[in-house]
C-alpha positions in Angstrom: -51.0 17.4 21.6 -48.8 20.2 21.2 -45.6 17.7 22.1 -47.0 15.5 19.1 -47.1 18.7 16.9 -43.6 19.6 17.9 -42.1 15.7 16.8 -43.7 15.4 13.5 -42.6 19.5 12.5 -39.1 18.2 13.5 -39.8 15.0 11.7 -41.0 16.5 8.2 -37.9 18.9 8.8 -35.1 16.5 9.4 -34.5 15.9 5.8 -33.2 19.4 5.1 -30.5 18.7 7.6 -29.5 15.1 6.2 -26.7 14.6 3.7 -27.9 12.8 0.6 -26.1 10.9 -1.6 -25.8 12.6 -4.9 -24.3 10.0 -6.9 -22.0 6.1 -6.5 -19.6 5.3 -9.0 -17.5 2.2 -9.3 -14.0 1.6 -10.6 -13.0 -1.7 -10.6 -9.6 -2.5 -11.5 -8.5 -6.3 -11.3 -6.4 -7.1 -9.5 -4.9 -4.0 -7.6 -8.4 -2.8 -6.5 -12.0 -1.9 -6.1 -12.9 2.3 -5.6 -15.9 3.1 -4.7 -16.3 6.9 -5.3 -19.5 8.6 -3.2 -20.7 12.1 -3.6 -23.0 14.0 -1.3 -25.5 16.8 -2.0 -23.9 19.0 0.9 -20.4 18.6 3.1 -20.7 15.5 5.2 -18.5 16.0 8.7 -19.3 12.9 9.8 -17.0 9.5 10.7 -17.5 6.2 9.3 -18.3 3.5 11.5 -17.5 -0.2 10.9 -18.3 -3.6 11.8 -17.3 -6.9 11.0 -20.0 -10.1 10.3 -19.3 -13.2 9.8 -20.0 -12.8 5.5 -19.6 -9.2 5.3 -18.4 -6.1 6.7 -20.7 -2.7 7.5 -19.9 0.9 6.6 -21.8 2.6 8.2 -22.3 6.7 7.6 -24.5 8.3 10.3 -26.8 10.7 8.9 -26.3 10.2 5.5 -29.6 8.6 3.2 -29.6 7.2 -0.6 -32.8 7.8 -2.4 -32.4 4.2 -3.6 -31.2 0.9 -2.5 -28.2 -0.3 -4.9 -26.5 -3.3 -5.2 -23.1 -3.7 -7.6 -21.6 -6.9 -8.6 -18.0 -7.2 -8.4 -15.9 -10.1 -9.5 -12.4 -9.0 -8.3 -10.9 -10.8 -5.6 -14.0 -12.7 -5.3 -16.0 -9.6 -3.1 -18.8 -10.5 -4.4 -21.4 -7.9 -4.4 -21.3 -4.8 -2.4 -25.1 -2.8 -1.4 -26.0 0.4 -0.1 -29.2 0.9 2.0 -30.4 2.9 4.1 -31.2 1.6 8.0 -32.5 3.8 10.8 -31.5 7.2 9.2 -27.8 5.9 8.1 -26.5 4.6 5.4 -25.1 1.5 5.3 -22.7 -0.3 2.9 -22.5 -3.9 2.8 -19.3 -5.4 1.3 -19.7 -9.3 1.7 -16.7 -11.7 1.6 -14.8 -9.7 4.4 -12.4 -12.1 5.4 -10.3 -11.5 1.4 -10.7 -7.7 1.8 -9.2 -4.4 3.5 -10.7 -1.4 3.1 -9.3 2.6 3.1 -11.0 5.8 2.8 -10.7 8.9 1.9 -11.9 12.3 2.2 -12.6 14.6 -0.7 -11.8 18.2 -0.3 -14.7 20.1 1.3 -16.2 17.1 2.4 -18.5 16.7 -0.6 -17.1 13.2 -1.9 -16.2 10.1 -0.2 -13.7 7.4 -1.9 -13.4 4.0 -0.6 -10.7 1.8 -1.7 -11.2 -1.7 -1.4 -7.7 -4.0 -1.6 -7.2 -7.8 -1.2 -6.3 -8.5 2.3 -2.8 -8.6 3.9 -2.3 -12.6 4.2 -3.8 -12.6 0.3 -1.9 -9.5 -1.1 1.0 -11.6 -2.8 -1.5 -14.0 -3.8 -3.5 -11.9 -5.8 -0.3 -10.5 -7.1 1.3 -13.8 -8.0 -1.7 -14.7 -10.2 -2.0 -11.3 -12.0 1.8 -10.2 -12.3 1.0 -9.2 -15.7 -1.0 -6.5 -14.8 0.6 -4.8 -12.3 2.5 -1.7 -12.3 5.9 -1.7 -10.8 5.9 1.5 -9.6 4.7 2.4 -6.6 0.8 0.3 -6.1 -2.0 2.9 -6.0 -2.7 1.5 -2.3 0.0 3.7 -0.8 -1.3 6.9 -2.8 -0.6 10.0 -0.1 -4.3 11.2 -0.4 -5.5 7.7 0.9 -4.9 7.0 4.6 -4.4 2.6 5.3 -5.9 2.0 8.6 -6.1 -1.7 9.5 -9.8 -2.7 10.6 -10.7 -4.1 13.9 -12.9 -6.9 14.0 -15.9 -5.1 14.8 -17.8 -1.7 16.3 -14.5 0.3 15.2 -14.3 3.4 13.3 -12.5 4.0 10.1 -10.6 6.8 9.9 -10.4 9.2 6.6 -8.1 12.4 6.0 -8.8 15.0 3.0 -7.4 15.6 -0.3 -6.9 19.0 0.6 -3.4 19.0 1.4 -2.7 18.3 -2.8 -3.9 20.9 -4.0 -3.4 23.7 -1.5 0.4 22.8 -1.4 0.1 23.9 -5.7 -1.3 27.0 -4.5 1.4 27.7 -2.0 4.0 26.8 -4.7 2.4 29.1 -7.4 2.6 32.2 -4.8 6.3 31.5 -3.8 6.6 31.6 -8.1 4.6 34.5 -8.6 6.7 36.1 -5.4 10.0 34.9 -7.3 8.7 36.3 -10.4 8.4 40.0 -9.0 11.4 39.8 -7.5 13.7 38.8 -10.5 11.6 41.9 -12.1 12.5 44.5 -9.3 16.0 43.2 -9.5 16.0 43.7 -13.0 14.5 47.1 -12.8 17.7 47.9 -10.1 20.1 46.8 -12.4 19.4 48.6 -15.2 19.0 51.9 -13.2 22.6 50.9 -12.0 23.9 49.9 -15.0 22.6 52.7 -17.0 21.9 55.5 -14.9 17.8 55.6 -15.0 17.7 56.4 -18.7 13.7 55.2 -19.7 13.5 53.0 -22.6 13.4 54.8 -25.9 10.3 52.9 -28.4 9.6 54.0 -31.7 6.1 53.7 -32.9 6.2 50.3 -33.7 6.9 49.8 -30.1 10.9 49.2 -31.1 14.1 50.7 -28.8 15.5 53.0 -29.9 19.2 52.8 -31.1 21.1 53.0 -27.6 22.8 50.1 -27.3 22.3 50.8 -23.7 18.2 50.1 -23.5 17.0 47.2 -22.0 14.0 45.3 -23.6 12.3 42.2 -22.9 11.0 40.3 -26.5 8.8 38.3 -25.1 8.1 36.1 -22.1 5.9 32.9 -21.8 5.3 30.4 -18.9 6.8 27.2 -18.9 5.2 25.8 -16.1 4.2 26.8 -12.7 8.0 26.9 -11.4 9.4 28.5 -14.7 9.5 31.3 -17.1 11.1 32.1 -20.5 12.1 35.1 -21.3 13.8 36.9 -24.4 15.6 40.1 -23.8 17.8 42.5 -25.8 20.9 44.6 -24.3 24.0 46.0 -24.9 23.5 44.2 -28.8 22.6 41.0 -27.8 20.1 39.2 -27.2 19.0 36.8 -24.3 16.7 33.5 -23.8 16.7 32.9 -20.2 14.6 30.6 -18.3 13.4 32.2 -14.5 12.8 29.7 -12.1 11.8 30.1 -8.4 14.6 28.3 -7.4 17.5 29.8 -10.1 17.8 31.5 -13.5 19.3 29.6 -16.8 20.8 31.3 -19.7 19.9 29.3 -22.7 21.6 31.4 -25.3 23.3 34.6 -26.0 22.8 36.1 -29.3 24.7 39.3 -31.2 22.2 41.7 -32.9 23.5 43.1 -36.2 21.8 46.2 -37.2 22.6 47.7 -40.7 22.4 51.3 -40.1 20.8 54.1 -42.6 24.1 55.1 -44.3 25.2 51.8 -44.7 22.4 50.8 -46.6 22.4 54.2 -48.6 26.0 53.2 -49.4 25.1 49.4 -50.3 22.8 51.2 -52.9 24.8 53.8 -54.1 27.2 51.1 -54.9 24.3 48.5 -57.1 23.5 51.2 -59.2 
C-alpha cells in the first residue's frame, strides 16, 4: 500500500519536472526552407533522438510534453504535413516525406527555444534550386548560417546533434568590453598628454561652462557613439578645433578647424569706429 502511495505522489508530481512546450511557430520559406521554431516553459538539456520510417522521419524529445496535438500543412518541397504529439512522456515530431528532406537543429541560448531547419535533401538540393532560381539569394544560403549545426541523419535510432546560439551574442559582449577598455584608455592617454604638454594646469570654465582664454586648455565639445567599435569626438586646443573618430582598433582625424575669437578691445574698437 504504502509502495502504491509512493508511485502515484511521484506520478501527480512528475509534471513539475517536465519541460512543456510553450509555443510552435512556422516559417516557411519556398524554396530554401522550412523553420520550425519551439519554445519551452523552462531550459530543456535534453538531446534529440531520431528515427527514420519508411513515410516519415521521428524527432523525438525525451521529457518534453505539448498540451495539444498539432498538425501543420506544408507545401514546400512536397513535406507534406509535419505533427507534434506526445507518446509515452516525449514529444514526438512527425515530418512525413523523409526521403526529399534533411533536417538541422539548433539550440537557443539558455536552452529555452529549439529551431529546426528543415532543407531539401542533398541528391534534390539543385533541383529545388533549378526550379526556383528566381527566388534565391546569392549570397551565402541560410543553410550554412553559423548558429545552425548540418549534421547528416542516419537512417534510423540516431541522435541529432544541436549547438547554442550563445556564442553570437557573448562574442558582442566581449567586443563591447575590449571598446569600453579602449575607450578609457585613449581618455587616460589624453589626460597624460595634456599634463605633459601643459604642465597640469586644470581647465579654466566660465559659468557658462566655457574655457577660459588660454589657448593652452584642452576641452572636449562633445562626444557621441558611432557604434559599438567607434566614437566621435570634438575637441578644442591650442585654437583649433578637432573631430576625431576613436576606434578600438585606431583613431581618425576627420577635420582640423582654426578658432577665431574676437577679443573685448577689438570689438570696443570695431564700435568706436561705426559711430
Amino acid at each position: 500500500m504504502q509502495k502504491n502511495f509512493i508511485f502515484l505522489f511521484l506520478l501527480l508530481i512528475s509534471p513539475l519536472w517536465a519541460v512543456n512546450v510553450k509555443n510552435v511557430e512556422f516559417f516557411d520559406r519556398p524554396p530554401e526552407r522550412v523553420d520550425m521554431m519551439i519554445t519551452f516553459d523552462s531550459a530543456y538539456k535534453g538531446e534529440v533522438n531520431e528515427e527514420l520510417k519508411d513515410d516519415y522521419r521521428l524527432l523525438i524529445l525525451k521529457g518534453v510534453s505539448i498540451a495539444k496535438e498539432r498538425e501543420e500543412k506544408i507545401s514546400t518541397f512536397d513535406i507534406g504535413s509535419i505533427k507534434l504529439f506526445n507518446n509515452e512522456g516525449n514529444l514526438y515530431i512527425a515530418i512525413f516525406n523523409p526521403d526529399k528532406v534533411a533536417v538541422y537543429a539548433s539550440n537557443v541560448a539558455d536552452g529555452f527555444g529549439l529551431r529546426f531547419r528543415i532543407t531539401p535533401a542533398p541528391s534534390n538540393a539543385l533541383e529545388a534550386m533549378k526550379a526556383n532560381a528566381k527566388h534565391l539569394n546569392p549570397s551565402v544560403s541560410d543553410t550554412q548560417n553559423p548558429t545552425t549545426l548540418n549534421l547528416p541523419l542516419k537512417d534510423k535510432d540516431s541522435t541529432l546533434d544541436f549547438k547554442t546560439d550563445i556564442g553570437t551574442s557573448a562574442m558582442g559582449q566581449i567586443e563591447y568590453i575590449i571598446f569600453l577598455i579602449v575607450m578609457v584608455i585613449v581618455i587616460i592617454a589624453l589626460l597624460l598628454w595634456r599634463r605633459k604638454v601643459f604642465g597640469g594646469q586644470p581647465i579654466l570654465l566660465n559659468k557658462r561652462g566655457e574655457a577660459g582664454k588660454k589657448q593652452d586648455d584642452l576641452r572636449i565639445i562633445s562626444q557621441r557613439p558611432v557604434d559599438m567599435k567607434n566614437r566621435l569626438v570634438t575637441f578644442e586646443t591650442q585654437g583649433y578645433r578637432y573631430l576625431v573618430i576613436l576606434g578600438t582598433n585606431h583613431s581618425t582625424l576627420i577635420d582640423k578647424i582654426p578658432i577665431h575669437k574676437e577679443s573685448a578691445t577689438d570689438f570696443t574698437q570695431h564700435f568706436k569706429e561705426r559711430n
